[in-house]
ZATI-578677 format. One record per atom (N, C-alpha, C): residue in three letters; x, y, z. Coordinates in steps of 0.001 Angstrom, whole numbers, padded with zeros to 6 digits, always signed. Example, Ala and Ser with C-alpha at 12.3 -4.5 7.8 and 13.67 -1.06 7.14 Angstrom:
// ZATI-578677
ALA+013190-005690+007800
ALA+012300-004500+007800
ALA+013200-003300+007800
SER+012850-002250+007080
SER+013670-001060+007140
SER+012900+000030+007870
// end
This chain:
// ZATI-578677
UNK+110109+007580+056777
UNK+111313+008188+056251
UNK+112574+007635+056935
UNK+112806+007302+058127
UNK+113887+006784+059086
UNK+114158+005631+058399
UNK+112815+004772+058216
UNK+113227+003162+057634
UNK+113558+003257+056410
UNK+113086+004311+055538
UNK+114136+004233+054058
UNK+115108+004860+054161
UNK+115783+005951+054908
UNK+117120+006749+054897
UNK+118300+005588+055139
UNK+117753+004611+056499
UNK+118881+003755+057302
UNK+118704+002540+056587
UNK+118100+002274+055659
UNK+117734+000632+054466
UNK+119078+000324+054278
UNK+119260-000852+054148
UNK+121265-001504+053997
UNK+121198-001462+051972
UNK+120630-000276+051603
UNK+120536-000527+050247
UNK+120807+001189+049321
UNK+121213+001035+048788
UNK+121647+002790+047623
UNK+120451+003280+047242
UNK+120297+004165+047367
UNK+118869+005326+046710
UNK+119278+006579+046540
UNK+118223+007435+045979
UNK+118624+008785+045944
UNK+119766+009352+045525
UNK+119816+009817+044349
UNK+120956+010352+043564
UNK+121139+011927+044403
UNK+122057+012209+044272
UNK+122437+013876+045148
UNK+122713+014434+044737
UNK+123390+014567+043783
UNK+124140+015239+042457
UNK+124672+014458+041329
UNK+124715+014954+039953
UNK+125548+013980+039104
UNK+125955+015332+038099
UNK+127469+014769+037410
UNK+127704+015626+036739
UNK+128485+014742+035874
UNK+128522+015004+034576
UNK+129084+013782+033378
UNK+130116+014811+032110
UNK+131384+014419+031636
UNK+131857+014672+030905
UNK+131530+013348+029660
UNK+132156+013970+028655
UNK+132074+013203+027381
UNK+132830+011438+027757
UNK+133475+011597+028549
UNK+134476+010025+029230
UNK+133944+009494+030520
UNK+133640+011086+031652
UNK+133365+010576+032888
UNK+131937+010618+033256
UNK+131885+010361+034487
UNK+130606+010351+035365
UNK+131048+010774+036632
UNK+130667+011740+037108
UNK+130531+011824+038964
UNK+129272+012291+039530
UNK+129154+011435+040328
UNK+127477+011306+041099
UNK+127756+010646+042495
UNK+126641+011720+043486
UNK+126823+010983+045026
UNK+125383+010578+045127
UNK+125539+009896+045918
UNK+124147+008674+046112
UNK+124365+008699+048197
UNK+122803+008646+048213
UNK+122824+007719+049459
UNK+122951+006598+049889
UNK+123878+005728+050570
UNK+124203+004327+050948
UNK+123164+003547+052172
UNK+123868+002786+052343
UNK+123056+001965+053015
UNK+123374+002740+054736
UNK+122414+002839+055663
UNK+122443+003458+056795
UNK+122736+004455+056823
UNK+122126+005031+055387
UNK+121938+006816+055243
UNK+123728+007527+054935
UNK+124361+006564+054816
UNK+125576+007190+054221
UNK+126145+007979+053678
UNK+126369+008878+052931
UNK+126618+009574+051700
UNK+127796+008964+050818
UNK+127607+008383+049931
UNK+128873+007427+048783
UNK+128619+008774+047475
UNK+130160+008576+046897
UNK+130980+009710+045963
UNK+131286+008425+045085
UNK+131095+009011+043484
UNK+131723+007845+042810
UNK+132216+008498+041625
UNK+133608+008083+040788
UNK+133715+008509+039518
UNK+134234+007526+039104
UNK+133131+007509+036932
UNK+133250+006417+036761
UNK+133948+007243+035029
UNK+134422+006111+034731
UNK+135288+006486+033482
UNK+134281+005113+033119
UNK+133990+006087+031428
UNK+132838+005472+030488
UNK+133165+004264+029737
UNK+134652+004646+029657
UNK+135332+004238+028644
UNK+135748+002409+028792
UNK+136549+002909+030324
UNK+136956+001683+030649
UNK+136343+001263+031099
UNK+134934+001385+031794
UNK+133543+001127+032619
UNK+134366+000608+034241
UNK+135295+001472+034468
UNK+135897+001329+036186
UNK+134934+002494+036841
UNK+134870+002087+037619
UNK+133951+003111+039051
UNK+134963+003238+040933
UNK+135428+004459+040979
UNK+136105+004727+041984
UNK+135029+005511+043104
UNK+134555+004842+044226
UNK+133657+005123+045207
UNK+134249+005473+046783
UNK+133948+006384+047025
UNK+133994+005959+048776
UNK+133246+007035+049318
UNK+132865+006399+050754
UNK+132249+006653+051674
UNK+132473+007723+052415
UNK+131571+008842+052747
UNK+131831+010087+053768
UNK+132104+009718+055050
UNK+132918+009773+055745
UNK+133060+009598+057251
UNK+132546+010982+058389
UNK+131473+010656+059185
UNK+130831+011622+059545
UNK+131840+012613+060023
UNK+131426+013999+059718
UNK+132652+014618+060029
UNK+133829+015511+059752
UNK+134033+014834+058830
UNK+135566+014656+057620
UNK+134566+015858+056695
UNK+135823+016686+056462
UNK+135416+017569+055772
UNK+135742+017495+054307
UNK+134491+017694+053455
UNK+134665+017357+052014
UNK+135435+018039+051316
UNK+136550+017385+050371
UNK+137265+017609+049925
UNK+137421+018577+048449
UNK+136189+018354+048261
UNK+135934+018882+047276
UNK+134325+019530+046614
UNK+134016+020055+045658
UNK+132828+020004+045411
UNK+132495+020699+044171
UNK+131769+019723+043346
UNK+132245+020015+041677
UNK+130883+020727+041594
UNK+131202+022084+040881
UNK+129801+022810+040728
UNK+129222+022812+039278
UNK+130353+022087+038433
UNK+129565+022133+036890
UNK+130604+021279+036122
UNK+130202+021098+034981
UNK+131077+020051+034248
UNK+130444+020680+032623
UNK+131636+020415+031493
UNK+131055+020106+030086
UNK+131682+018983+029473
UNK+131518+019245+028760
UNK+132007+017814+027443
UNK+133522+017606+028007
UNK+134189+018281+028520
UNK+135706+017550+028657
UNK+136434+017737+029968
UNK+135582+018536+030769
UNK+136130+018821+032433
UNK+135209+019000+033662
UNK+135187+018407+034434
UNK+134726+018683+036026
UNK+135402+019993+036142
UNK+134533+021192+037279
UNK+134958+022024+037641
UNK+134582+022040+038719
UNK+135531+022029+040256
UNK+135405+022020+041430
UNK+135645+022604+042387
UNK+135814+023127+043251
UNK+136374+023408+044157
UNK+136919+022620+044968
UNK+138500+023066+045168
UNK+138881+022198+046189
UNK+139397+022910+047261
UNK+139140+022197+048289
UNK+139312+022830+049869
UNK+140828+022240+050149
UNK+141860+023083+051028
UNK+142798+022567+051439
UNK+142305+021513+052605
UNK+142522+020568+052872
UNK+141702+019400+053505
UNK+142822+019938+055158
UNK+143919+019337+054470
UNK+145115+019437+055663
UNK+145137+020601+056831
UNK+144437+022136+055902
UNK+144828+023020+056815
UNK+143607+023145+058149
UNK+142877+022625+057207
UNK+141174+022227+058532
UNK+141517+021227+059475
UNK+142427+019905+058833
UNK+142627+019264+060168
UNK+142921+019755+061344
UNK+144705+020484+060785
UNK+145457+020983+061261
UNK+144637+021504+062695
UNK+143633+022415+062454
UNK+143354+023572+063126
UNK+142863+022870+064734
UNK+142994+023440+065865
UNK+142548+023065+066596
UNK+140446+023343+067024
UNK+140146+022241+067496
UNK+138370+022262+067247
UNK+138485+023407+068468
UNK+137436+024612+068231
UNK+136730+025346+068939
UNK+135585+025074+069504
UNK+135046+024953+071007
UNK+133518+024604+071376
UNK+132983+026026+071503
// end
């Protein structure tokens, strides 16, 4: 399991959720990464990036239909902001 999680190669879909235009789906990357991607059908462009361990997710889409993602979004800024507690 170690040697396929850390493989320099994409596997494992994590979620996907598709409108009638879009696509959004996270995948595992190469050295166990977590990669985010949304792709518009139309124009066949794909916008991806990478989780930085840590970094708190910005978002998180719990359902989709024919014409909208529905997500939650976290204020990102006010979590920085905050000072870390041990």
């Amino acid at each position: 399991m170690p040697r396929y999680i850390m493989s320099k190669y994409f596997k494992m879909a994590l979620y996907f959720h598709n409108t009638a235009d879009a696509v959004c789906f996270g995948c595992m990357g190469p050295e166990g990464k977590e990669y985010h991607c949304v792709a518009d059908l139309n124009g066949r462009t794909c916008i991806a990036w990478k989780d930085v361990e840590n970094d708190p997710s910005p978002t998180v889409i719990n359902t989709s239909d024919k014409d909208c993602f529905y997500a939650l979004v976290y204020n990102v800024e006010a979590k920085l902001s905050m000072q870390e507690r041990l």
